[in-house]
C-alpha positions as CSV (number, residue, x, y, z in Angstrom):
1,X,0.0,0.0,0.0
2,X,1.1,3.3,-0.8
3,X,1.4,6.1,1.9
4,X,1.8,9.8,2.1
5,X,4.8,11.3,2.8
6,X,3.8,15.2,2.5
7,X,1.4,17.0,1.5
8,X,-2.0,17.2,0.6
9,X,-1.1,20.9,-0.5
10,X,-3.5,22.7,-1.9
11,X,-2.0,25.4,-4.5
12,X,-4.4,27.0,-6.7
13,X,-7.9,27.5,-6.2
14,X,-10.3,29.4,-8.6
15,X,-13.8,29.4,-9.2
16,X,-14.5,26.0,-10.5
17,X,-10.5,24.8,-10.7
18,X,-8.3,23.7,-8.3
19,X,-5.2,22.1,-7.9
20,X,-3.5,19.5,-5.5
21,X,-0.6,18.3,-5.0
22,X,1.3,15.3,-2.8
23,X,4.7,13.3,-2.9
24,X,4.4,10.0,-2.1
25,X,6.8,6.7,-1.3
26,X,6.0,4.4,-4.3
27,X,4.3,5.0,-7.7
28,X,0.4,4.8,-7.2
29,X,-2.5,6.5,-8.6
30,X,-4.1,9.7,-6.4
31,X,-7.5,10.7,-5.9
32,X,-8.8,13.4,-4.7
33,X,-12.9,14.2,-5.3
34,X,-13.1,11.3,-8.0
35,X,-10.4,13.2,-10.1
36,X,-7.4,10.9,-10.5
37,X,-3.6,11.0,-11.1
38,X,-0.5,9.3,-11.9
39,X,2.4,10.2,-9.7
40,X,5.7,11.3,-11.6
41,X,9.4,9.9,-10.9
42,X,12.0,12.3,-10.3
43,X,15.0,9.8,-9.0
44,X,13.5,7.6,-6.7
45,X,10.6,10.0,-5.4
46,X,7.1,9.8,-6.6
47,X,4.4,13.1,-6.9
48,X,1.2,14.4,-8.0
49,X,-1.0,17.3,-8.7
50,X,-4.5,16.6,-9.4
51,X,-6.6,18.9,-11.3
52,X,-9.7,19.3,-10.6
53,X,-12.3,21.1,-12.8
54,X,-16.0,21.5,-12.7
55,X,-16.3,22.4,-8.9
56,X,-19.1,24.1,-7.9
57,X,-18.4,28.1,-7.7
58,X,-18.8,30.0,-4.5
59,X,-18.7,26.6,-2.1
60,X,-16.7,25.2,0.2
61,X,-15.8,21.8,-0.5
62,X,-14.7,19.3,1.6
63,X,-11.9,16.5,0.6
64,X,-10.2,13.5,1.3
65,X,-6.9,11.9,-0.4
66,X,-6.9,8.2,-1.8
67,X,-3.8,6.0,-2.7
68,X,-4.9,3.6,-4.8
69,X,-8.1,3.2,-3.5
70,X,-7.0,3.5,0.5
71,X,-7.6,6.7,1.7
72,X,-4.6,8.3,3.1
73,X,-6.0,12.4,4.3
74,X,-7.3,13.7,6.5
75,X,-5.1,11.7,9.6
76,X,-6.9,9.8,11.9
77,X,-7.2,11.7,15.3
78,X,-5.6,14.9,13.8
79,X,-7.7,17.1,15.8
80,X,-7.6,19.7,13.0
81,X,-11.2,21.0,11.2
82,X,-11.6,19.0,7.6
83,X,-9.3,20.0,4.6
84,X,-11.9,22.1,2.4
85,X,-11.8,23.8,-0.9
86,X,-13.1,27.6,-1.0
87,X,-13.6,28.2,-4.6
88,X,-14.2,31.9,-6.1
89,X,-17.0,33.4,-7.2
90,X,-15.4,36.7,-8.8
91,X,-15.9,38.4,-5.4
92,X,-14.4,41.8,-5.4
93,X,-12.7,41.2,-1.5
94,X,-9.8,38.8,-0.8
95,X,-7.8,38.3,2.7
96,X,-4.6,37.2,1.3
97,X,-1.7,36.3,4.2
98,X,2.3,36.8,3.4
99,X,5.6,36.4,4.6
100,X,8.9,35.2,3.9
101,X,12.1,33.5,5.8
102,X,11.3,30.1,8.1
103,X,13.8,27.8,9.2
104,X,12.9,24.1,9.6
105,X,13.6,23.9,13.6
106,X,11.3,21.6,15.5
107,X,8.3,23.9,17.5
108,X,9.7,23.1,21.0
109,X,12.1,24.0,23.3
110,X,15.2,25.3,22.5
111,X,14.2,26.8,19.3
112,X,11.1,27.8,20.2
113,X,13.3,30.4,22.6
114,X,14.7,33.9,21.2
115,X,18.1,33.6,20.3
116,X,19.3,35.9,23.3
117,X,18.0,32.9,25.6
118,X,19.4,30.0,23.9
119,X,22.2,29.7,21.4
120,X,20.0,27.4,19.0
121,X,16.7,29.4,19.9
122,X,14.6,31.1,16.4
123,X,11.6,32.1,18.7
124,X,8.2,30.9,17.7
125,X,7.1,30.4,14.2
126,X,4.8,33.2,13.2
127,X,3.1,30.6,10.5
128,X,2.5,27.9,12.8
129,X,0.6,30.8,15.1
130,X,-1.3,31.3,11.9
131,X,-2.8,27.9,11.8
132,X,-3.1,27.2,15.0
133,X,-5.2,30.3,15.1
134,X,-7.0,29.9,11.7
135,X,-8.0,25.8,12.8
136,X,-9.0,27.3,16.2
137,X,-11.7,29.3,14.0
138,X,-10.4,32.9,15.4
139,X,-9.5,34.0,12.5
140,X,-11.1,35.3,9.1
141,X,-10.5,32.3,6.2
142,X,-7.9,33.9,4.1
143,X,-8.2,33.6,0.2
144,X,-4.3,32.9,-0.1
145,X,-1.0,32.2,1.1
146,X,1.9,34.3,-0.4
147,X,5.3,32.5,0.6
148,X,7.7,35.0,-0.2
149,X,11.0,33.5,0.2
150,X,13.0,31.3,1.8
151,X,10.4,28.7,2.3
152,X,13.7,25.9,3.3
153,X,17.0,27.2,4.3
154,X,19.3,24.9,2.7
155,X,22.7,26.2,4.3
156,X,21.2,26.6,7.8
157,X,19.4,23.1,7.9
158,X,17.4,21.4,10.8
159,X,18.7,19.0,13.3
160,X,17.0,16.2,11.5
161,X,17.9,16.8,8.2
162,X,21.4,17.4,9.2
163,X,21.4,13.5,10.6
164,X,19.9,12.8,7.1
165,X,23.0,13.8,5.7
166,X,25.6,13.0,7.8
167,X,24.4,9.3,7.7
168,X,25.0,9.5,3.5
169,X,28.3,11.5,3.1
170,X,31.1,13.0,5.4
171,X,30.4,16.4,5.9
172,X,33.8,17.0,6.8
173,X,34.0,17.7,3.1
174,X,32.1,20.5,1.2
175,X,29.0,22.1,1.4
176,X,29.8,20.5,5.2
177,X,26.4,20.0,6.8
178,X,24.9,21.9,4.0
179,X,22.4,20.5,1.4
180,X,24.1,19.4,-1.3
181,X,22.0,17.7,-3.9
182,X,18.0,16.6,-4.7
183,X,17.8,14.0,-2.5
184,X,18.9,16.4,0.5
185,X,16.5,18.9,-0.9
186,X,13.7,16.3,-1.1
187,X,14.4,15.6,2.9
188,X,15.0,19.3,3.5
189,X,10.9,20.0,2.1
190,X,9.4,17.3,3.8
191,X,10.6,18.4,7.4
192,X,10.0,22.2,6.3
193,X,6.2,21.2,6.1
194,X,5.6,17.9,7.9
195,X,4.7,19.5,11.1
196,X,0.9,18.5,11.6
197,X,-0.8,22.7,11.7
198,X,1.8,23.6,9.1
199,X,1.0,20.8,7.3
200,X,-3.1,21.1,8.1
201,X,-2.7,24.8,7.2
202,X,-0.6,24.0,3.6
203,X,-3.8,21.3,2.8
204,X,-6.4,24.0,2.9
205,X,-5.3,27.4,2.4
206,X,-4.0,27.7,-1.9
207,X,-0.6,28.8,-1.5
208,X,1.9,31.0,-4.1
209,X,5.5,31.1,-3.3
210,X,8.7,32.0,-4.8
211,X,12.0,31.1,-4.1
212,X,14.9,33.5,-2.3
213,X,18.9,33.3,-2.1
214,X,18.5,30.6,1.0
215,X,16.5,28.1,-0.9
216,X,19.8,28.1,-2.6
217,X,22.7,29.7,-0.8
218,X,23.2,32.8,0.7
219,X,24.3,35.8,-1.9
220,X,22.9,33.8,-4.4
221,X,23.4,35.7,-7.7
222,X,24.6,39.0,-6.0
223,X,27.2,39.5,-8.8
224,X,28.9,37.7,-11.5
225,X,31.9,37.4,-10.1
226,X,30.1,35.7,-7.1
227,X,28.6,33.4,-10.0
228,X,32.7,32.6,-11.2
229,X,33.8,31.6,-7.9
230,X,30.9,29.6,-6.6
231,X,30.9,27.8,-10.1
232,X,34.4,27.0,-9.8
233,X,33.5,24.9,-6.6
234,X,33.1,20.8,-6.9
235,X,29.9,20.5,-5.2
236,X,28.2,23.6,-6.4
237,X,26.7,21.8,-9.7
238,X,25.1,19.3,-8.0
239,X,23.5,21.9,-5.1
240,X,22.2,24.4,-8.0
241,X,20.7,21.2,-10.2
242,X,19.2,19.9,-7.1
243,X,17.7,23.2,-6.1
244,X,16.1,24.2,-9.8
245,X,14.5,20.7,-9.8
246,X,13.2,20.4,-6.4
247,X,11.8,24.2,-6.8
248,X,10.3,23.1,-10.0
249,X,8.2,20.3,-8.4
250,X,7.7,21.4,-4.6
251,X,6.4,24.7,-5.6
252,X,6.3,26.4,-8.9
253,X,4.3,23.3,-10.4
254,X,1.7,23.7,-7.8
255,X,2.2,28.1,-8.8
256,X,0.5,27.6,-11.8
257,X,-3.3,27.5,-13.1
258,X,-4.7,24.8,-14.3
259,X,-4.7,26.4,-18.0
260,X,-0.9,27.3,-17.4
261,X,0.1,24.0,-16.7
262,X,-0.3,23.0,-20.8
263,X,2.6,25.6,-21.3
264,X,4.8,24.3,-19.1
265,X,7.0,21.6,-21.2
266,X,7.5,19.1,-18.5
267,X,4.2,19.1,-17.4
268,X,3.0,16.9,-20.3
269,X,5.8,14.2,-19.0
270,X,4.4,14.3,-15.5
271,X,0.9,14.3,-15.6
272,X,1.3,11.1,-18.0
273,X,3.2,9.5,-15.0
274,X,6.4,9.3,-16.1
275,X,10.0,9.4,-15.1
276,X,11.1,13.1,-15.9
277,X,14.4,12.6,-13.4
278,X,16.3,13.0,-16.8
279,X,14.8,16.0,-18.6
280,X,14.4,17.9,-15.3
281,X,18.0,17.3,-14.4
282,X,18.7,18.9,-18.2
283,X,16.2,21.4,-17.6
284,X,17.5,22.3,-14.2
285,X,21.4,22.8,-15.4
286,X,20.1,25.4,-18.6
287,X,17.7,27.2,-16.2
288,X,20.9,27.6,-13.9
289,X,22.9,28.8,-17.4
290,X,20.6,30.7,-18.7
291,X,17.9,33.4,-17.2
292,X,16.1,32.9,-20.1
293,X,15.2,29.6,-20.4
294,X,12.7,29.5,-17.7
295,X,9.7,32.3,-16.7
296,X,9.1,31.5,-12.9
297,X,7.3,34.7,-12.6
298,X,3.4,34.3,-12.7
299,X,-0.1,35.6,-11.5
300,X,-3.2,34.8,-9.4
301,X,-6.6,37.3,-9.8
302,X,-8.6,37.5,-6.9
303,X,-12.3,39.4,-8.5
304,X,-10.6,42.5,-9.3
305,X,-7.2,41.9,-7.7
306,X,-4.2,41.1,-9.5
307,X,-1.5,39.7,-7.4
308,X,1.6,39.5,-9.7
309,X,4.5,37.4,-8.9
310,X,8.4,38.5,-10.3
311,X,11.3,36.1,-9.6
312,X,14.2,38.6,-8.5
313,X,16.4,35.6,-8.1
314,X,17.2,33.1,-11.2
315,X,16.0,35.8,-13.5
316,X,18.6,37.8,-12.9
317,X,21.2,39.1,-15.9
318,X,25.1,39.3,-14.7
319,X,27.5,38.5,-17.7
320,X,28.6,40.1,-20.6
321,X,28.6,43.5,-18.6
322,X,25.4,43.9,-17.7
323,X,23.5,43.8,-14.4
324,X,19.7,43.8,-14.5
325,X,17.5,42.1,-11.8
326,X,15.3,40.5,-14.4
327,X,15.9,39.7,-17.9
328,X,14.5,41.9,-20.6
329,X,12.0,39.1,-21.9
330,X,10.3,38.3,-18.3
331,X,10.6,42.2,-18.3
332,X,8.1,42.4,-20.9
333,X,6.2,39.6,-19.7
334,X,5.5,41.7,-15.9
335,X,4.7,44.5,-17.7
336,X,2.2,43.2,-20.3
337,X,0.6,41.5,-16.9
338,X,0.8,44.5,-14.6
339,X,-2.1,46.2,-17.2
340,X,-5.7,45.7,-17.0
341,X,-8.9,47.2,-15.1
342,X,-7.7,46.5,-11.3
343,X,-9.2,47.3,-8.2
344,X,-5.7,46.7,-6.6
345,X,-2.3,45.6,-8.1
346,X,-0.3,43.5,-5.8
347,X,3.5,43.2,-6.7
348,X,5.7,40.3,-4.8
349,X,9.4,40.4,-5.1
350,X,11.3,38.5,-2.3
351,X,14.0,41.2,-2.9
352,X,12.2,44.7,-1.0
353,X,12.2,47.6,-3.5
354,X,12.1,50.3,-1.4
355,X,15.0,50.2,1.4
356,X,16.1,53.0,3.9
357,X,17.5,56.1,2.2
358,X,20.5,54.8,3.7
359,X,20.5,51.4,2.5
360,X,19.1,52.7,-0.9
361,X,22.5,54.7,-1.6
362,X,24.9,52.1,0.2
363,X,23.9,49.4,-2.4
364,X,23.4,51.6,-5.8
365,X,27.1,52.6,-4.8
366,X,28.5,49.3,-4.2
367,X,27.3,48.6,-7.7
368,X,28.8,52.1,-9.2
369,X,32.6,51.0,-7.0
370,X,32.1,47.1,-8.4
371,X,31.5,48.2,-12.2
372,X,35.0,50.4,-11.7
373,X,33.5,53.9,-11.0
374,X,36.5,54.5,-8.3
375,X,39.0,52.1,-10.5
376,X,40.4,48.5,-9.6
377,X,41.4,48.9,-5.4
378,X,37.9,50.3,-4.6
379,X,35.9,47.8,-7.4
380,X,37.5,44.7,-5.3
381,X,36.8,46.5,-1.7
382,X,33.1,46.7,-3.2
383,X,32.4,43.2,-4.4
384,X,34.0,42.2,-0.8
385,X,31.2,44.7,0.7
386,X,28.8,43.6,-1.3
387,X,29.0,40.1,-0.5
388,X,29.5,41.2,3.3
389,X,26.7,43.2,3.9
390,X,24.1,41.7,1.1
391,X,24.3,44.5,-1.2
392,X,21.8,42.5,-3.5
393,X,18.1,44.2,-3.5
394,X,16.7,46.5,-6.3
395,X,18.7,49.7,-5.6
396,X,22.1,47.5,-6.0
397,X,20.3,46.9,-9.9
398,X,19.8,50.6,-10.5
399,X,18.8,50.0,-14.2
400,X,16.2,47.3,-13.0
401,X,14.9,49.7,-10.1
402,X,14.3,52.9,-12.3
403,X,12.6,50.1,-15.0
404,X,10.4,49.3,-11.5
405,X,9.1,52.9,-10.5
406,X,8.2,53.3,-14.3
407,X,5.9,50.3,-14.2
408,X,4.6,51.6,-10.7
409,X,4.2,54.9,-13.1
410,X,2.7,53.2,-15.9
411,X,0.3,51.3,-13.6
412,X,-0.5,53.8,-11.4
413,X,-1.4,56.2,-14.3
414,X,-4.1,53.6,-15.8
415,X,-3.3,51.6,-19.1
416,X,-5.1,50.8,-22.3
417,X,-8.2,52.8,-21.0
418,X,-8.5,51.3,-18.0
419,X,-8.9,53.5,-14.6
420,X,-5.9,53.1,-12.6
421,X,-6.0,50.4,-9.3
422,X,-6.9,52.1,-6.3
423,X,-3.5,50.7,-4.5
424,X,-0.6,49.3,-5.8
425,X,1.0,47.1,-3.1
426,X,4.8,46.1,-3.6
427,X,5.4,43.8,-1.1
428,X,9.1,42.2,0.2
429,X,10.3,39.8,2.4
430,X,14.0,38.8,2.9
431,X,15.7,41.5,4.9
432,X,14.2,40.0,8.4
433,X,12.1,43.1,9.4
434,X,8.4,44.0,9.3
435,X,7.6,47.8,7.8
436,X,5.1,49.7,5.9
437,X,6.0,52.6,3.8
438,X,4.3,54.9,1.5
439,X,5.8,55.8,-2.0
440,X,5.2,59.0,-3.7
441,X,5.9,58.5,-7.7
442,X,6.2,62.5,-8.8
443,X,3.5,65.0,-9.8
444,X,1.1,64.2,-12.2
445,X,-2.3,65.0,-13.3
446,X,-5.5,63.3,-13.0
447,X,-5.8,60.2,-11.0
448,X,-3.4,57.9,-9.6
449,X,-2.9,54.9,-7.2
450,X,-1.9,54.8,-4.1
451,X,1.1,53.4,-3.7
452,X,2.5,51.4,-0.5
453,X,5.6,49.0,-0.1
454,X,4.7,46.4,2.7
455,X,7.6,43.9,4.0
456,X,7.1,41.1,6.1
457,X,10.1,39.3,7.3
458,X,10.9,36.5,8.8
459,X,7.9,34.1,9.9
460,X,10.9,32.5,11.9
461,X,14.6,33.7,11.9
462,X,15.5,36.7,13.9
463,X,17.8,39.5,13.6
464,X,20.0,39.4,16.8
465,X,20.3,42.4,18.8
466,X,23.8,44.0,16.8
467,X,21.9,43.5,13.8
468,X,19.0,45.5,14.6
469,X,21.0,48.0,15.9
470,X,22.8,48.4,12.8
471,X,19.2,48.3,11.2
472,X,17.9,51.3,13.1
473,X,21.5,53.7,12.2
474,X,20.8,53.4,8.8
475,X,16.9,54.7,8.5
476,X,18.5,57.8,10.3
477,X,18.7,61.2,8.3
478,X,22.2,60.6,9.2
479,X,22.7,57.2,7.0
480,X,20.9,59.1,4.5
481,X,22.9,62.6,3.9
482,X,26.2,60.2,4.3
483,X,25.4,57.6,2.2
484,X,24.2,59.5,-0.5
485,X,27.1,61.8,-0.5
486,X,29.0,59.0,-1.2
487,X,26.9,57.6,-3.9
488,X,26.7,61.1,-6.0
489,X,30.3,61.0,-5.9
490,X,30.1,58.0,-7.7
491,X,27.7,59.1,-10.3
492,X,24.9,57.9,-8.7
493,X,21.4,59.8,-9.6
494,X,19.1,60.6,-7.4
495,X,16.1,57.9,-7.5
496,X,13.1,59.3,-9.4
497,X,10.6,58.6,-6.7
498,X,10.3,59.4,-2.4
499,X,9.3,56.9,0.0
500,X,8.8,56.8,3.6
501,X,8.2,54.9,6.4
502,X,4.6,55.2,8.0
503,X,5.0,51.9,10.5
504,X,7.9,50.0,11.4
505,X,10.7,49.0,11.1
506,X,10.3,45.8,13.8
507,X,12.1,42.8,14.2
508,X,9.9,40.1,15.3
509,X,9.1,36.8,13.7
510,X,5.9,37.9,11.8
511,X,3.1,36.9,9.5
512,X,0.9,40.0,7.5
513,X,-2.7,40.0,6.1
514,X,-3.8,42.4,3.2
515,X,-7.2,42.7,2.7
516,X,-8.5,44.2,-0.6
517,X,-13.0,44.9,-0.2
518,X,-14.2,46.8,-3.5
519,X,-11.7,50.2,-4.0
520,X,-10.2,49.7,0.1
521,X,-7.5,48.2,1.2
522,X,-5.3,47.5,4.2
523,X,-2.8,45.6,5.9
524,X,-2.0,44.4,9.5
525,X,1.5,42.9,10.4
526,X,1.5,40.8,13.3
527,X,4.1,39.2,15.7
528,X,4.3,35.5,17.2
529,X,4.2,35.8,20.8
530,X,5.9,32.6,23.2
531,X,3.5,30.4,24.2
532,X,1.5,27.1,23.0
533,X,-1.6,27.8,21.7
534,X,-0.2,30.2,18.7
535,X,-1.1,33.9,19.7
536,X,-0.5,36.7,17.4
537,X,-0.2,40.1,18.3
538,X,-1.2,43.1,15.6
539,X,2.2,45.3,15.4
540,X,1.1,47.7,12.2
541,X,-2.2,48.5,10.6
542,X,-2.4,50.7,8.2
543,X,-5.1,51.7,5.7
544,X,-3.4,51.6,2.1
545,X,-6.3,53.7,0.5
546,X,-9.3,54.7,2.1
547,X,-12.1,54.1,-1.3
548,X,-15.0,52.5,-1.0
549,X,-15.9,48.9,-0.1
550,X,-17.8,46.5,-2.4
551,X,-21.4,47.2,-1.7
552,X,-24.3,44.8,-1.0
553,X,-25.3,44.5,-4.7
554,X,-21.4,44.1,-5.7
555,X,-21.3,41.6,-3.6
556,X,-24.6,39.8,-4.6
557,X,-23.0,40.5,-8.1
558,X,-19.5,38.5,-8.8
559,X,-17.2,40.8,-11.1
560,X,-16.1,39.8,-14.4
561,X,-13.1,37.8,-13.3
């Protein structure tokens, strides 16, 4: 008999589609609501997304899992409420929950203490709050879950996975107690979300994620010459092949709509139940050669919502001279799918946009010094910074982050007759703090959006008490006036847009909730507090634009989408 070893995960849900998806220990045939699949092979490991089509619109479904006939989901005795389906009607309102960096430690004692009280401490995990809460039934069912980055840490690895590995190689030897290849990776997910809310919570809540530099390595892609050096290491071929093929199946399959899914090449190979180890090995080593070859950005609507996904990792241009933070034909793609007639405009980049003023003229120098601004001495002191100090986010791509605000203009202004969104909501994880800051885009006339930046980082892995310090001297006027000094001198321009902070910054582990109602929209961050039952405490509300909610009839009345 076949059994489940993770998952049910439910990824996308829309008004009549859904999709879900499961590994499992031997090749078998999965059902889920009388729709059935073939699990895939990827070297030795066996998975499966169902889609399933034709569900009633506007419900909420209840569902089990069957292996071969046996059913497998929900677990006997779980305790948790049934795993249920919440399909769309068009609404015009979505409650969609985000965040970004979570190691894999166990939810008990030590790491459930701050780091300050134990040396192997991470504090409580602000996601596992989450569902404790949302299966407790005190809180509002959320439409999504936006995983911003970071979802596995594969060179800071839990105690488990690190006895996985040292009983198959000697980690006296490089990547050391690091993941090095897929079948680390494979071990590495399965811990990550095994844990029985986390896992409850993944089952019934559609998720969207996207990968960061620790789902990798840290600095991942900061600069070519980082790219040289790590690609002159033994082991490093093996750790990026591993990565792009686990990432492919654990979450950017399960990314995708069902009508999606037809364009994506390997898809065809999998959902016919066959052994793509092969092809996605190939695939995986030209994705890691080549921005190009593989889109990972996508989009979900919610009604009138657009949440719009760009990869500010793998899509990344460094060679041949040129530094850009996506490649020019993904370029095109997010800003073809940024247009349309949008109540709100949601924009998720693991990489934050909009940084302290300090931080904002820090990094766009580094990257003047690097390309030879200052000459040889002070281009090798800035890759050495760079790499220090993770110099990598959008003002370190100054190209890419001028390209940015003119999509935030181009949105905000309205396209192809449409009225403009009444928000635009860039939202960041990665830099392990929580803030809110409001972005001003220039003068213009007529209507525009409002336009917030809203970062939520980490769900569980925080700053220690020097780093926060160093955190709060560079938001100062101080940081600001110095650091920019230094990066006019090095032909740095001005940026063409102002932003400030209206909540924030803080530096707890933390989970955040938008919620978009007809033109309105807000956000509240919130901070896992110690104790057993998963209590969250509201750090930062703020009202991202004060328009009208969806009325009685709008609601009666599902919108085109």
């Amino acid at each position: 008999m076949a059994s489940l070893l993770l998952g049910p995960l439910l990824r996308y849900v829309g008004r009549s589609e859904a999709t879900v998806w499961v590994e499992t220990d031997r090749k078998c045939t999965v059902d889920v609501l009388g729709r059935t699949a073939e699990t895939f092979e990827a070297f030795g490991h066996h998975f499966a997304l169902v889609v399933l089509t034709g569900l009633e619109q506007g419900a909420v479904i209840e569902y089990r899992v069957e292996l071969d006939g046996e059913r497998v989901w929900p677990l006997a005795g779980s305790g948790h409420p049934p795993s249920t389906i919440h399909t769309r009607e068009g609404e015009r309102e979505a409650r969609l929950v985000f965040g970004s960096c979570r190691v894999g430690a166990p939810e008990r004692e030590p790491y459930t203490l701050s780091p300050t009280e134990h040396e192997q401490g991470f504090g409580v995990d602000a996601l596992w709050a989450y569902a404790r809460r949302l299966s407790g039934g005190s809180e509002p069912w959320p439409d999504g879950l936006l995983l911003i980055g970071d979802q596995v840490y594969a060179d800071e690895v839990s105690p488990a996975t690190v006895e996985f590995i040292r009983s198959r190689r000697d980690v006296s030897e490089p990547p050391g107690e690091e993941v090095a290849d897929f079948e680390e990776y494979a071990r590495l997910y399965r811990e990550a979300w095994s844990d029985p809310d986390i896992r409850w919570l993944l089952s019934t809540v559609p998720s969207a994620m996207i990968f960061d530099d620790h789902d990798v390595i840290d600095d991942w892609n900061i600069s070519w010459d980082w790219v040289a050096d790590v690609r002159s290491q033994g082991w490093w071929n093996d750790r990026i092949t591993g990565a792009f093929m686990s990432y492919w199946i654990y979450q950017h399959l399960g990314n995708l709509a069902p009508p999606e899914l037809a364009e994506e090449p390997l898809y065809g190979l999998a959902s016919a139940g066959a052994d793509i180890g092969e092809p996605l090995q190939r695939f995986a080593e030209h994705a890691d050669r080549e921005s190009a070859a593989s889109r990972w950005a996508y989009f979900r609507d919610f009604g009138r919502s657009r949440v719009l996904v760009v990869d500010s990792r793998a899509a990344r241009v460094l060679a041949d001279g040129r530094r850009d933070m996506v490649d020019d034909d993904e370029w095109e793609w997010i800003i073809e799918h940024s247009r349309g007639a949008f109540d709100h405009l949601v924009i998720v980049s693991s990489m934050p946009v909009f940084l302290s003023p300090g931080v904002h003229y820090l990094e766009a120098w580094s990257e003047a010094a690097c390309a030879g601004e200052w000459g040889g001495p002070a281009a090798r002191l800035g890759e050495k910074l760079r790499r220090a100090l993770d110099l990598e986010h959008w003002p370190a791509f100054q190209r890419s982050f001028e390209r940015m605000m003119q999509l935030l203009r181009d949105a905000a202004d309205g396209s192809d007759g449409h009225d403009p969104p009444a928000s635009i909501t860039v939202v960041g994880g990665d830099v392990h703090n929580a803030y809110v800051a409001e972005v001003s885009l220039g003068r213009i006339e007529g209507r525009r959006s409002r336009v917030h930046q809203v970062v939520c980082s980490p769900f569980r892995n925080p700053l220690g008490p020097a780093e926060r310090r160093v955190v709060a001297v560079t938001k100062t006027r101080a940081a600001a006036v110095v650091m920019g000094g230094l990066a006019r001198l090095a032909g740095v321009p001005r940026p063409s847009a102002r932003w400030r902070y209206r909540a924030g910054p803080t530096f707890d582990n933390s989970i955040g909730v938008i919620e978009l109602d007809g033109r309105w929209a807000g956000v509240t961050i919130f901070r896992a507090e110690p104790g057993p039952d998963g209590r969250l405490q509201p750090l930062h509300t703020r009202v991202l634009v004060d328009g009208p909610r969806a009325t009685a009839q709008e609601r009666a009345e599902p919108a085109s989408r």
